[in-house]
RODRENVO-310254 format. One line per 4 residues: number of its first residue (from 1); their letters; for each residue x, y, z of N, C-alpha, C. Coordinates in Angstrom, 3 decimals. Layout:
<nodes>
NUM) a) X:Y:Z:X:Y:Z:X:Y:Z | ... .
</nodes>
This chain:
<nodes>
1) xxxx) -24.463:57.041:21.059:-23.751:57.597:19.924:-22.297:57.852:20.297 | -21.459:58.225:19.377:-20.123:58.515:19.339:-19.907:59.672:19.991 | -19.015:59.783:21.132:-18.380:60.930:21.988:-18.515:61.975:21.144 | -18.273:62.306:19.912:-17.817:63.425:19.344:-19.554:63.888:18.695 .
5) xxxx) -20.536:62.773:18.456:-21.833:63.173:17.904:-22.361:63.800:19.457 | -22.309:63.633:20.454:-22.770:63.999:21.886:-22.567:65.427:21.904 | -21.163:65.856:21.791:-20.779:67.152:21.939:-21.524:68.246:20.611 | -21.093:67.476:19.081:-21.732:68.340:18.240:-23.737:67.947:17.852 .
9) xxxx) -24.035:67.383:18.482:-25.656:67.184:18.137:-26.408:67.572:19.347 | -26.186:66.950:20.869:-26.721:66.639:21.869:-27.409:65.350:22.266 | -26.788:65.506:23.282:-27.103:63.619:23.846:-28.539:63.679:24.035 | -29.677:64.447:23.704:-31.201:64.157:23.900:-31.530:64.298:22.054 .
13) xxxx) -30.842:63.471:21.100:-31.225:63.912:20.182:-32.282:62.531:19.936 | -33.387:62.480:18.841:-33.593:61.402:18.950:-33.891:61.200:17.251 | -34.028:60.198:16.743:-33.935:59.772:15.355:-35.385:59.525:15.025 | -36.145:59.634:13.728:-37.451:59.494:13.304:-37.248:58.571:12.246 .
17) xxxx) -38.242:57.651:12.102:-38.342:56.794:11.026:-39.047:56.583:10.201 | -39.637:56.764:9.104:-40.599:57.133:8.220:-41.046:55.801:8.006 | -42.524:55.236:7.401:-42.504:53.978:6.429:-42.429:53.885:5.535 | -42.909:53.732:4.456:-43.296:53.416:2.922:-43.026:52.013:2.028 .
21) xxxx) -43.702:50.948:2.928:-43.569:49.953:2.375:-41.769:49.516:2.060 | -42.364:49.205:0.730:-40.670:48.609:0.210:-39.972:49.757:-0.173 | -40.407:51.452:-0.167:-38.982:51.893:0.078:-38.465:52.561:0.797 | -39.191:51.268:2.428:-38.053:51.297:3.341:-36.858:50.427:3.329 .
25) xxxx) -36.279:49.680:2.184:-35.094:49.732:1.718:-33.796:50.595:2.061 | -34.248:51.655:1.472:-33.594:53.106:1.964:-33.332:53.464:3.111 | -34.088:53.343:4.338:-33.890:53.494:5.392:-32.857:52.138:5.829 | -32.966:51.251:5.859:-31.885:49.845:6.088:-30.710:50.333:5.406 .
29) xxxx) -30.492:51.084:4.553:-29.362:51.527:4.010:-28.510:52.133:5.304 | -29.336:53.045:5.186:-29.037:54.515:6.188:-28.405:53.967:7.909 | -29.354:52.665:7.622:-29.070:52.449:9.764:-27.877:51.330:9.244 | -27.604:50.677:8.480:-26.521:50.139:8.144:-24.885:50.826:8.265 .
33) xxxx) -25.340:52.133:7.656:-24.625:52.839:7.864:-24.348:53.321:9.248 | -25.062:53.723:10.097:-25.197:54.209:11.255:-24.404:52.803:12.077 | -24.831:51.795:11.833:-23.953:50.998:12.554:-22.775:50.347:12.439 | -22.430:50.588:11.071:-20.884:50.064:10.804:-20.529:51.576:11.586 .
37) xxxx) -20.602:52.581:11.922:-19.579:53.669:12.831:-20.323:53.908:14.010 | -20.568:52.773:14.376:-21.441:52.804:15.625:-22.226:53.870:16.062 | -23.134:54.726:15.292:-23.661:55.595:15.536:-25.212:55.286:16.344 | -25.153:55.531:17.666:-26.338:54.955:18.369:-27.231:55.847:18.316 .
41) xxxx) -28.362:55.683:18.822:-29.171:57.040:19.575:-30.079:56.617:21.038 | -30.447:57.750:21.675:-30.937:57.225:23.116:-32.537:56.815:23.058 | -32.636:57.516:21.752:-34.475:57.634:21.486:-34.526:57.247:19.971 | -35.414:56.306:19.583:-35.904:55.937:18.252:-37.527:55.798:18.399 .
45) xxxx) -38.063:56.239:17.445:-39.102:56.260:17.087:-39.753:55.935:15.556 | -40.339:55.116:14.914:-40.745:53.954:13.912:-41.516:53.840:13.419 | -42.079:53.913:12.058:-43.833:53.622:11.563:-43.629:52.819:10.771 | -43.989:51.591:10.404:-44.368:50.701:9.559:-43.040:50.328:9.065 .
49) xxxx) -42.679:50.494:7.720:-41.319:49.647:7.288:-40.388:50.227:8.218 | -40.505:51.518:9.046:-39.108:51.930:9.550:-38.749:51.517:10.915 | -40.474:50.826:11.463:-40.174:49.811:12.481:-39.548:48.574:12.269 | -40.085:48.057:10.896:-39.570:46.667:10.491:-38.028:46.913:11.072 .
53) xxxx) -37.583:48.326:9.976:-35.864:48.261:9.917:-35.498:48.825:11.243 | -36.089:49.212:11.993:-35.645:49.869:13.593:-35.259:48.068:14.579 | -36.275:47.825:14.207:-36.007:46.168:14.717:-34.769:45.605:14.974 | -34.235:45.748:13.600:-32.670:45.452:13.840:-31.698:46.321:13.533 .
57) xxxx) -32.063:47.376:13.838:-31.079:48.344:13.960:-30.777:48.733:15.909 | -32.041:48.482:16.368:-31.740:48.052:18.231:-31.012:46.742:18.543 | -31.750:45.980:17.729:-31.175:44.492:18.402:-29.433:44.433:17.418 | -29.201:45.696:16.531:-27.376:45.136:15.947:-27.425:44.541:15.433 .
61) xxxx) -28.066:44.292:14.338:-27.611:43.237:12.908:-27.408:43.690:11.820 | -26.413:44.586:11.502:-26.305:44.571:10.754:-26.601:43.827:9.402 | -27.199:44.406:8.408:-27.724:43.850:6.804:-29.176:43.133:7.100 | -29.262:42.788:7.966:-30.679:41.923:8.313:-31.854:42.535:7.403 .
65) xxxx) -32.273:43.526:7.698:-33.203:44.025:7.147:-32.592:44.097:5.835 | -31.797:44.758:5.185:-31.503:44.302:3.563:-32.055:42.953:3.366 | -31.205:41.953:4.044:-31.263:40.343:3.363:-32.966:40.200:3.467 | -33.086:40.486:5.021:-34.917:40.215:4.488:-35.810:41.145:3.597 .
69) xxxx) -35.609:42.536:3.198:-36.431:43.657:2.368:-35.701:42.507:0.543 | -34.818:42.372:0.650:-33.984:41.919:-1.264:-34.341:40.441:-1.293 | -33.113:40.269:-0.137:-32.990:38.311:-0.923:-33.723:37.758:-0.505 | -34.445:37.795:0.826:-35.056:36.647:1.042:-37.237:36.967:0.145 .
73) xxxx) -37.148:38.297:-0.162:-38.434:39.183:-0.898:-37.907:38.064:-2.020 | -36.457:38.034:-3.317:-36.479:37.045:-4.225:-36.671:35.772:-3.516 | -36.225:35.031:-2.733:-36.585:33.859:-2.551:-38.002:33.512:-1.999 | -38.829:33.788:-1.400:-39.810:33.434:-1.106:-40.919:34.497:-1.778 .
77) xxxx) -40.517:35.236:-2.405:-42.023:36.114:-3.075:-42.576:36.223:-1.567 | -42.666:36.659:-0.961:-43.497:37.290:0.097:-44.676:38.078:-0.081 | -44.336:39.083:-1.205:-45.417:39.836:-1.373:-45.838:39.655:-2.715 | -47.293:39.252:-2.763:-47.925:39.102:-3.550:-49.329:39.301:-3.719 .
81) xxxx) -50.028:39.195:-4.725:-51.813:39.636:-4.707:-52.250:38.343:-3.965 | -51.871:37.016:-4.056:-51.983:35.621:-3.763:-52.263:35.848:-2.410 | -51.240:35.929:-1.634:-51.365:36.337:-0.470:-52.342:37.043:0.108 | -52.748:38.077:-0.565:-53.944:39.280:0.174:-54.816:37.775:-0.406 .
85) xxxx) -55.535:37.264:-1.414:-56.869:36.316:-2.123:-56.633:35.405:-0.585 | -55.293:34.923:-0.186:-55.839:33.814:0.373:-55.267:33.623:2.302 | -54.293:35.096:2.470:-54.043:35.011:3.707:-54.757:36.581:4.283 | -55.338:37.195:3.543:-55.454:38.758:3.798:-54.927:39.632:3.888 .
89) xxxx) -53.336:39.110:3.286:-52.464:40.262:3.634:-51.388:40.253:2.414 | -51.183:41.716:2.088:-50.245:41.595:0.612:-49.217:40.872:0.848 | -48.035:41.014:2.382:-47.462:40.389:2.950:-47.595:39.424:3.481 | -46.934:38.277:3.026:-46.904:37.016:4.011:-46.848:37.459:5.468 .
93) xxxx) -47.335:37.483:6.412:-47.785:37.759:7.595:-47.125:36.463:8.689 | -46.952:35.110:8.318:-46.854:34.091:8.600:-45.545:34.142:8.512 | -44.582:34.321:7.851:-43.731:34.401:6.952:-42.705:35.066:7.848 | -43.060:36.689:7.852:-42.209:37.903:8.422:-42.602:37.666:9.569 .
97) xxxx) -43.378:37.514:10.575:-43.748:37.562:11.930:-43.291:36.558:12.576 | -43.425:35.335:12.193:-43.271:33.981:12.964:-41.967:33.200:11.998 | -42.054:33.002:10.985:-40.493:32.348:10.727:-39.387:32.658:10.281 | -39.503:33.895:9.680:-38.291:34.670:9.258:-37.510:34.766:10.961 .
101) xxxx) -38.051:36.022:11.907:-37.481:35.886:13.101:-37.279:35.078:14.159 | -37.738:33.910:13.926:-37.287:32.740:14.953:-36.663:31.349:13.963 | -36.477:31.423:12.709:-35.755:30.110:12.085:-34.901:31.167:10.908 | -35.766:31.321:10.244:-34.828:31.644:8.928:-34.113:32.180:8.881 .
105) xxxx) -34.625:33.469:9.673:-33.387:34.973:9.635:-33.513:35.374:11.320 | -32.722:34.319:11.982:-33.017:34.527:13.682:-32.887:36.006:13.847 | -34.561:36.498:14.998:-34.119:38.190:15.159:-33.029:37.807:16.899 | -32.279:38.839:16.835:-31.448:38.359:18.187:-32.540:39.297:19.483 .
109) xxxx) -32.782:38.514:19.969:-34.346:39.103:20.903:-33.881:39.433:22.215 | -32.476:38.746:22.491:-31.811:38.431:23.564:-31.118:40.269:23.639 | -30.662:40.601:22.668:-29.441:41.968:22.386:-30.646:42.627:22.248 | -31.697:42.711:21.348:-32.946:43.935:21.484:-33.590:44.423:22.810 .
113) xxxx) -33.926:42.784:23.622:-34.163:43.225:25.432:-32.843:44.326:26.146 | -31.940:44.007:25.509:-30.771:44.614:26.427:-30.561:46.068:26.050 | -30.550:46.603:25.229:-30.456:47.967:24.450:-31.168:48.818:25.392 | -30.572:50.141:26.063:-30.894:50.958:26.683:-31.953:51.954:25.985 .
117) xxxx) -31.737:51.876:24.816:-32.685:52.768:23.890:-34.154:52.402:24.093 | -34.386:53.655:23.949:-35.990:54.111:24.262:-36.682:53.550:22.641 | -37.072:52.692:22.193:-38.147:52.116:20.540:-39.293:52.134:20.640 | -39.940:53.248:19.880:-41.403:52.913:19.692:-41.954:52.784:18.694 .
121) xxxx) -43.125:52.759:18.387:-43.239:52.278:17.296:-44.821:52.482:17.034 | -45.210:52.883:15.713:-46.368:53.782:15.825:-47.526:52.997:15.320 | -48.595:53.252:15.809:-49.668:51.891:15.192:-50.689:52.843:15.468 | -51.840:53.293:14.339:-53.130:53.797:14.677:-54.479:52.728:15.293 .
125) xxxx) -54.722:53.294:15.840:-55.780:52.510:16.954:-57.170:52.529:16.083 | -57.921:51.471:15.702:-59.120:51.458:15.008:-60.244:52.155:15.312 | -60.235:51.760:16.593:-61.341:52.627:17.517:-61.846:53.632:17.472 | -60.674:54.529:17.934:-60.024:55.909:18.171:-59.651:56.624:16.948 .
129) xxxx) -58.891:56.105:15.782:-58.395:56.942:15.003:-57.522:57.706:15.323 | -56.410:56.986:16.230:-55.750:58.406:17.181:-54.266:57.357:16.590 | -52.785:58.001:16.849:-52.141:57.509:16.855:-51.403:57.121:18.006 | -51.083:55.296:18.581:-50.590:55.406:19.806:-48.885:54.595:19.340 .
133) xxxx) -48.014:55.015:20.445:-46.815:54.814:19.924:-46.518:53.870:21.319 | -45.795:52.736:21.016:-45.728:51.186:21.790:-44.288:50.858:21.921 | -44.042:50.827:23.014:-42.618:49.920:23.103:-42.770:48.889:24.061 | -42.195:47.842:23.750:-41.895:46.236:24.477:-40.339:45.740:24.086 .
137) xxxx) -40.082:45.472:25.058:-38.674:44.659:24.755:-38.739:43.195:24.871 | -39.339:42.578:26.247:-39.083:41.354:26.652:-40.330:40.686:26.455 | -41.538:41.067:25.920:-42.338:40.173:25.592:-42.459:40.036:24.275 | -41.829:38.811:23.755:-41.719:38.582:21.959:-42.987:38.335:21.186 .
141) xxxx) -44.107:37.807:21.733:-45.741:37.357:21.185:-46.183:39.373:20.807 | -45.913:40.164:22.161:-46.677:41.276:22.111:-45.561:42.477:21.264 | -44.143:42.292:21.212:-42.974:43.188:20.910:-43.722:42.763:18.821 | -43.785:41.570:18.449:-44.014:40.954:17.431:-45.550:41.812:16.470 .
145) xxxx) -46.295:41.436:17.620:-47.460:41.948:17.341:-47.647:43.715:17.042 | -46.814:44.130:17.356:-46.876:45.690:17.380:-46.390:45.785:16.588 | -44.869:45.592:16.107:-44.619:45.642:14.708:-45.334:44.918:13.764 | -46.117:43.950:13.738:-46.662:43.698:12.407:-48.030:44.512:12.193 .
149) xxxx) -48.583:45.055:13.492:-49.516:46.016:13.254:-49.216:47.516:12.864 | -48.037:47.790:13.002:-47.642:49.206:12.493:-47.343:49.016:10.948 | -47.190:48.013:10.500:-47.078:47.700:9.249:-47.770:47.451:8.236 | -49.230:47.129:9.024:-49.995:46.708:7.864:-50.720:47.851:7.692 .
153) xxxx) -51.058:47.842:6.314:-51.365:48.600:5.703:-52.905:49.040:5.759 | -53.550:49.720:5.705:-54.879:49.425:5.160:-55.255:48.838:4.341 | -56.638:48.290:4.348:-57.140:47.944:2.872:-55.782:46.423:2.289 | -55.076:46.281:2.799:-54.751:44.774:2.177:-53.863:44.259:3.020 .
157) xxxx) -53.763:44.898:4.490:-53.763:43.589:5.241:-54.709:43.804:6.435 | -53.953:42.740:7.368:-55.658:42.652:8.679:-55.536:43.111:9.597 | -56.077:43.652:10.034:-56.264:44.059:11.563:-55.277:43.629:12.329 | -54.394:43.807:13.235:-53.808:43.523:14.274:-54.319:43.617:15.621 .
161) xxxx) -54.619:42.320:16.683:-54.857:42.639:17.561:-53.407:43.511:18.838 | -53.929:44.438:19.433:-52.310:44.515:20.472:-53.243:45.137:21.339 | -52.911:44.320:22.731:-53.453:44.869:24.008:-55.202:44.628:24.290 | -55.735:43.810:23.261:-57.148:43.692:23.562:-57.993:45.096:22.109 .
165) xxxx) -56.636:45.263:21.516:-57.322:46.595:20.961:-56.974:46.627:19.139 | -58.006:46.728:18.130:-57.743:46.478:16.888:-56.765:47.968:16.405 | -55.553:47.202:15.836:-54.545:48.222:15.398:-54.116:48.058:14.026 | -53.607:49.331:13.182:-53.435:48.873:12.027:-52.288:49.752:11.682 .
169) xxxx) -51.605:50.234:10.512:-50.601:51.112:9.798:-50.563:52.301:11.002 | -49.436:52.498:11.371:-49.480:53.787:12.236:-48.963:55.279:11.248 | -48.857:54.870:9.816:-48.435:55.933:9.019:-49.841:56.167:8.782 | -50.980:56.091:9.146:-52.588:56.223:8.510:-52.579:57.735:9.171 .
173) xxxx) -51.984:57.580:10.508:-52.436:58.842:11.287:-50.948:59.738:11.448 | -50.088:59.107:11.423:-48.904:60.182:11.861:-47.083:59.272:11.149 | -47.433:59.422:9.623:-46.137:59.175:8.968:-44.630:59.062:9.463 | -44.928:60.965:9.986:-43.504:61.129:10.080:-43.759:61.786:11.949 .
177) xxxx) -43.441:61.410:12.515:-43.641:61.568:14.005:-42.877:62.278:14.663 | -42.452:63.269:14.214:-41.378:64.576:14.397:-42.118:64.858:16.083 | -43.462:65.825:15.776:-43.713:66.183:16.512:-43.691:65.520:18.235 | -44.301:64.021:18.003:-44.355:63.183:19.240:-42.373:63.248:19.675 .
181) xxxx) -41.686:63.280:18.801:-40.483:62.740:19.958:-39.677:64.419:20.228 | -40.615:65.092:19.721:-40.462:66.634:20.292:-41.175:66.310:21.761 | -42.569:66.156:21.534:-42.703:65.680:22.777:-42.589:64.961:24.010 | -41.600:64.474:23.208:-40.721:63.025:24.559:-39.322:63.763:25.252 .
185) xxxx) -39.173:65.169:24.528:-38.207:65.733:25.094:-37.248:65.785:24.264 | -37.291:65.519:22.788:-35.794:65.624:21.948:-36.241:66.403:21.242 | -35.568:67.910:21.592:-36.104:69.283:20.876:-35.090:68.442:19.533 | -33.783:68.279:19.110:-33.407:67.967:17.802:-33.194:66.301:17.531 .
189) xxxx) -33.661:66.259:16.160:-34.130:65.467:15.749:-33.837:64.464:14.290 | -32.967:63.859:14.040:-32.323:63.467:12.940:-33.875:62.299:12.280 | -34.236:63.140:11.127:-35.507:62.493:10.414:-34.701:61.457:9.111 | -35.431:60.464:8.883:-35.052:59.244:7.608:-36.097:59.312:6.999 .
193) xxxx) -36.080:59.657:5.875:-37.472:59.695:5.119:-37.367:59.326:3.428 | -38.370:58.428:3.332:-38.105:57.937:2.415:-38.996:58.393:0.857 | -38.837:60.030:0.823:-39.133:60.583:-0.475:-38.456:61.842:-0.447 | -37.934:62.227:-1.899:-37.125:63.285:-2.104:-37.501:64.422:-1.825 .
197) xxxx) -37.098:65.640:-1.149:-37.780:66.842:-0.883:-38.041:67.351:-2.076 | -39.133:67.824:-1.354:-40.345:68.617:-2.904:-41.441:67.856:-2.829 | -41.570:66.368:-2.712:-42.455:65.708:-3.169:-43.642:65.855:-2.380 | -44.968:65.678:-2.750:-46.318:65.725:-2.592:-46.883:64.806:-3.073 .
201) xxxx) -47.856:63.955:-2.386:-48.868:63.346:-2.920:-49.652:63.606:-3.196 | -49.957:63.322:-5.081:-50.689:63.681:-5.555:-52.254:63.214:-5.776 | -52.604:62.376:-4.531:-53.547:61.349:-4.094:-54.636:62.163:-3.659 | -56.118:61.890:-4.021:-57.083:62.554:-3.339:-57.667:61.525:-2.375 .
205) xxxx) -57.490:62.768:-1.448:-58.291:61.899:-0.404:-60.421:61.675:-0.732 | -60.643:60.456:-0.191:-61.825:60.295:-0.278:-62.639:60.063:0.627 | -63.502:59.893:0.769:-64.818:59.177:1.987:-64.559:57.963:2.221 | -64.682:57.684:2.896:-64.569:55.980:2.854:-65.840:55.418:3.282 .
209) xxxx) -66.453:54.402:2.168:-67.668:54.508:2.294:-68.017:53.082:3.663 | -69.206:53.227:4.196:-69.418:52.770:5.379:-69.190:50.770:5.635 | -69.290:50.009:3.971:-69.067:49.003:4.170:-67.371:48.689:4.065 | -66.508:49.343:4.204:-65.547:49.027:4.564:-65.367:49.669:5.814 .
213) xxxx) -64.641:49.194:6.685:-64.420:49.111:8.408:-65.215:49.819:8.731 | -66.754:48.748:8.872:-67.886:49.489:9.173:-67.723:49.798:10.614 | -67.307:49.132:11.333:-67.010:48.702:12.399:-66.570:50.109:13.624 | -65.855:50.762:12.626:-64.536:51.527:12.823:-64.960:53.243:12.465 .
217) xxxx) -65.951:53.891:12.513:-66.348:55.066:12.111:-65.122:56.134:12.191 | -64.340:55.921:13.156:-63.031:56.883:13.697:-61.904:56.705:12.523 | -61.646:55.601:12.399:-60.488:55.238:11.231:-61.071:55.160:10.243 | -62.359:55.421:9.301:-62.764:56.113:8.441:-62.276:57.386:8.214 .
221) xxxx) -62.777:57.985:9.089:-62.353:59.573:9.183:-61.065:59.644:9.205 | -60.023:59.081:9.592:-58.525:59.128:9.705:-58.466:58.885:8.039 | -58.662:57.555:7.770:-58.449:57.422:6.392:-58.355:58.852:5.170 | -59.665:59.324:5.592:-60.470:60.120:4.303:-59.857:61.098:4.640 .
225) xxxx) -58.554:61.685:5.377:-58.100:62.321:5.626:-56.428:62.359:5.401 | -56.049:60.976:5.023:-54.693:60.780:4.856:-53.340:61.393:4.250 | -53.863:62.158:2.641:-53.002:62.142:1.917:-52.982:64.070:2.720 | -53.850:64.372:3.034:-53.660:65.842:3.696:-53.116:65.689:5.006 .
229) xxxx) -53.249:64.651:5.683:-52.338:65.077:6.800:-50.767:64.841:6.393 | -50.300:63.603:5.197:-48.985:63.404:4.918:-48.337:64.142:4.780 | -49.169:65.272:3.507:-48.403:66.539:3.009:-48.292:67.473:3.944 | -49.219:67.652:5.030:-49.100:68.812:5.902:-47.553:68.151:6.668 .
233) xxxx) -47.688:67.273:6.705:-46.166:66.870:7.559:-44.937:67.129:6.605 | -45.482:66.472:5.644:-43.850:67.008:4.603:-43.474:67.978:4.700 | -44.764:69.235:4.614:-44.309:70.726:4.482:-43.614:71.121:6.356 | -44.299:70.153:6.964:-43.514:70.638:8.458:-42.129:69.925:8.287 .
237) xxxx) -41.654:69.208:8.157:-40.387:68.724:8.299:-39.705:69.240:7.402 | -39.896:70.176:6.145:-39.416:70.997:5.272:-39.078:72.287:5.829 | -40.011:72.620:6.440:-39.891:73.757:6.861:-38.732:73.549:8.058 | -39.101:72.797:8.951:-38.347:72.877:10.613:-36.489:72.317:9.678 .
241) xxxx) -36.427:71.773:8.345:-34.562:71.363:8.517:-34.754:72.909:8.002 | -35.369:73.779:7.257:-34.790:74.696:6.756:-34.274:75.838:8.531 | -35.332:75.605:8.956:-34.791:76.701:10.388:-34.297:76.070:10.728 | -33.440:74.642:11.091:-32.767:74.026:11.757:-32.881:73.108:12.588 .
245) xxxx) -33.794:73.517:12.625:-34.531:72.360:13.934:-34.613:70.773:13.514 | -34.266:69.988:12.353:-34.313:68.951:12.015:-32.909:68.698:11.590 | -32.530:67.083:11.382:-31.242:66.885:10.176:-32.140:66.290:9.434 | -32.150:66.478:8.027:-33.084:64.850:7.160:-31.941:64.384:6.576 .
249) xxxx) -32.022:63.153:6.498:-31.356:61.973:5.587:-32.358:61.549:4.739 | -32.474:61.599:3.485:-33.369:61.320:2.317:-33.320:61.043:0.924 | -33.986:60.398:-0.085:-33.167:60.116:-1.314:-33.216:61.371:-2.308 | -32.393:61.258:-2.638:-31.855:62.331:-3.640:-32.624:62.665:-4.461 .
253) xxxx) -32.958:61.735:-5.093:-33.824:61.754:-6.434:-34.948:61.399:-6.626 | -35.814:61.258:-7.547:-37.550:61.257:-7.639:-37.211:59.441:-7.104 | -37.974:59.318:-6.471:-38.637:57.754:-5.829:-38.731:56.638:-7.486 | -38.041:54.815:-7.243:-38.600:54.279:-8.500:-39.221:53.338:-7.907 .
257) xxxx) -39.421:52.992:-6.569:-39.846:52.409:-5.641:-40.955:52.496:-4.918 | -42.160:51.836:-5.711:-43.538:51.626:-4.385:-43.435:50.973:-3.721 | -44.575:51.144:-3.142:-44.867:50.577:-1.523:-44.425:48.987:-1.772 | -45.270:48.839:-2.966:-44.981:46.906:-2.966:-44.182:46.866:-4.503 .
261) xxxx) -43.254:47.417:-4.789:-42.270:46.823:-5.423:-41.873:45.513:-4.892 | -41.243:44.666:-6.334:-40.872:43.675:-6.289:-39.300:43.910:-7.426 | -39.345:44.323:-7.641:-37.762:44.177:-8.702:-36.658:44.161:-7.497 | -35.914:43.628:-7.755:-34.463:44.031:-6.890:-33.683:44.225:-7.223 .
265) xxxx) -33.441:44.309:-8.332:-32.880:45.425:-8.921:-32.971:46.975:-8.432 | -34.261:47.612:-8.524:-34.593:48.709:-8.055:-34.388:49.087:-6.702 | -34.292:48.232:-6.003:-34.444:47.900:-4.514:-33.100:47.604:-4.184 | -32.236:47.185:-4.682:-30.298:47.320:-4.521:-30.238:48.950:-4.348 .
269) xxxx) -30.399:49.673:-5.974:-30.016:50.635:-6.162:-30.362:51.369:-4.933 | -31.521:51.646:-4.220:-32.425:52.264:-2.970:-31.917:52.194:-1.863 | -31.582:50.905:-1.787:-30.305:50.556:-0.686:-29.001:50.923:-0.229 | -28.789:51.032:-1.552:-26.999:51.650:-2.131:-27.286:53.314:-1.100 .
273) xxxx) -28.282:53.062:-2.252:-28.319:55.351:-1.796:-28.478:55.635:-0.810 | -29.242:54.805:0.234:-29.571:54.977:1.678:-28.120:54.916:2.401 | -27.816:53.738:2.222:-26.345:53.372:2.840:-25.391:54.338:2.393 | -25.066:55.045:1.291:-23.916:56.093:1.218:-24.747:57.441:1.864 .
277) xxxx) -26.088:57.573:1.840:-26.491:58.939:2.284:-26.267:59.011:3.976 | -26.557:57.977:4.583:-25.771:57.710:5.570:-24.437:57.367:6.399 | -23.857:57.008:5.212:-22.103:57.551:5.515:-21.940:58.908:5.516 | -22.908:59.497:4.514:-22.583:61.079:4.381:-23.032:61.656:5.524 .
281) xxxx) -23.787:61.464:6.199:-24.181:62.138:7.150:-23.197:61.707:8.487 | -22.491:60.636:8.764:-21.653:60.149:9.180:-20.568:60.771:8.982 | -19.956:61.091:8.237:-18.932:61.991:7.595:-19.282:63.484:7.986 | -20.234:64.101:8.214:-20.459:65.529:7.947:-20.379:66.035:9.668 .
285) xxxx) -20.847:64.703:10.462:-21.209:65.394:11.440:-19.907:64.350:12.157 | -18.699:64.095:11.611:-17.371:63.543:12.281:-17.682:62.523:13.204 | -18.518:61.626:12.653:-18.978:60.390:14.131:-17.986:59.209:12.962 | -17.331:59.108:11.838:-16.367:58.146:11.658:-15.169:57.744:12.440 .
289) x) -15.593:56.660:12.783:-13.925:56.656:13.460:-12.799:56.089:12.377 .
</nodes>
C-alpha cells in the first residue's frame, strides 16, 4: 500500500472479500479503484466471486474482471439454465477456467506468481463441512482449480476436485471471513461486501434431504444451516465497523443484482458504484496520489 495508508491504517492490515455471484461486479469496481492509486495490501483473503475478482486484482489488471463479469457475460452468455441441463454448471465452467484465462482474456500468471501478497481463497470441504482457505501461486492446473471451486455454488454447479478432496462454494460455510484473517494476525481489516447495511436474508434455512449430496452428511448440515450463519456474520461485521475494528466498503443502496443476473445494464450501474465507493475510500483515508 501507499506510504501514507501504512502510517494511517497499519502495515498488518488485511482486506476481506465477500462473494455473491454477479454482484461481485461491485467488488471489481472497488479493486479497480484500489489500483488505479495503487492501493496494495500484504494480506487478501476471497470467497467465490471475490476470489474470481481477487485474481486480478494480485496479478494487476486492471478492468479484467469488469470486461469478463459485463462484456464478455454479453458476448458469450456464460451463464445460463443450458449450461447447468447440459454441463452441470449455471456457469460455463469450460469457458471461465480454461479459455477465458489462457486465450481470450489472458490471466497474467507470470505477475500473480510474483506478488508478495499473502491470497487465499475460501472453499468449503464436502467431507468435513468445515471451511478451508487455499493459496497457490505457481501451480496454474491447482491455483485454477481452487478458484473455480470457491465459486461454485451449490446445487447448480459441480463438485470441485482440489488436493484429492471434493470442494465446493466457500461462502456455504464462511461468507465473510473477517474472523480467519483476524486470525492470520490482521487485528484491522478493510471488508468489501456486496449488500447494503441493514440487509438480512430473508431465506429459511432447511434440511437438506438425504438424496441430494448423499454422499456428504457434513455439507448437509452446513447447508441447512446457511442463511443463519450469513446473518450472524452480517450482524458481526456490523457490529465490529461500528466499534471500529473494521473499514466496510459497500453499496449504498438496496441490491438490483442477483447472484445470476444477466442485464448489463444493471451490472454497469454496480460497477460504477463499486468503483466510486472505492475512490471514496481512497480519498478519505489520503492514499490518492
Amino acid at each position: 500500500m501507499h506510504p501514507k495508508s501504512m502510517e494511517r491504517l497499519g502495515r498488518d492490515i488485511g482486506l476481506v472479500l465477500e462473494g455473491g455471484g454477479m454482484r461481485g461486479v461491485f467488488t471489481s469496481g472497488v479493486l479497480d479503484a484500489f489500483m488505479k492509486y495503487e492501493v496494495f495490501f500484504p494480506y487478501v483473503v476471497a470467497v467465490s466471486a471475490g476470489a474470481c475478482n481477487g485474481m486480478s486484482y494480485i496479478s494487476r489488471q486492471p478492468r479484467r474482471a469488469r470486461y469478463s463479469n459485463i462484456d464478455l457475460l454479453r458476448k458469450y452468455g456464460y451463464l445460463s439454465l443450458r449450461h447447468l441441463l447440459v454441463k452441470g454448471s449455471i456457469f460455463d465452467p469450460q469457458l471461465l477456467y480454461e479459455r477465458f484465462p489462457n486465450d481470450i482474456l489472458p490471466f497474467d500468471y507470470d505477475a500473480f506468481g510474483r506478488n508478495p501478497a499473502i491470497f487465499e481463497m475460501v472453499c468449503t470441504n464436502c467431507q468435513t463441512g468445515l471451511a478451508e482457505y487455499l493459496e497457490e501461486k505457481q501451480d496454474r492446473r491447482r491455483m485454477m482449480a481452487i478458484v473455480k471451486a470457491s465459486s461454485s455454488l451449490p446445487f447448480v454447479a459441480q463438485i470441485t476436485d482440489v488436493d484429492g478432496k471434493p470442494m465446493l462454494d466457500g461462502g456455504i460455510v464462511d461468507s465473510i471471513p473477517v474472523q480467519h484473517a483476524i486470525d492470520q494476525g490482521h487485528a484491522l481489516n478493510v471488508v468489501v461486501m456486496t449488500r447494503n447495511r441493514g440487509y438480512r436474508s430473508t431465506e429459511s434455512d432447511h434440511k437438506i434431504p438425504r438424496f441430494i449430496y448423499g454422499s456428504y452428511p457434513r455439507l448437509r448440515v452446513a447447508l441447512s444451516r446457511r442463511v443463519e450463519v450469513y446473518n450472524k456474520q452480517l450482524e458481526m461485521v456490523e457490529r465490529m465497523e461500528d466499534w471500529g475494528e473494521v473499514i466496510v466498503i459497500r453499496p449504498q443502496r438496496p441490491m438490483e443484482v442477483g447472484r445470476v443476473c444477466r442485464d448489463p445494464e444493471k451490472l454497469e450501474r454496480l460497477y460504477e458504484e463499486g468503483y466510486a465507493e472505492g475512490e471514496k475510500f481512497c480519498m478519505n483515508y489520503n492514499l490518492c496520489r
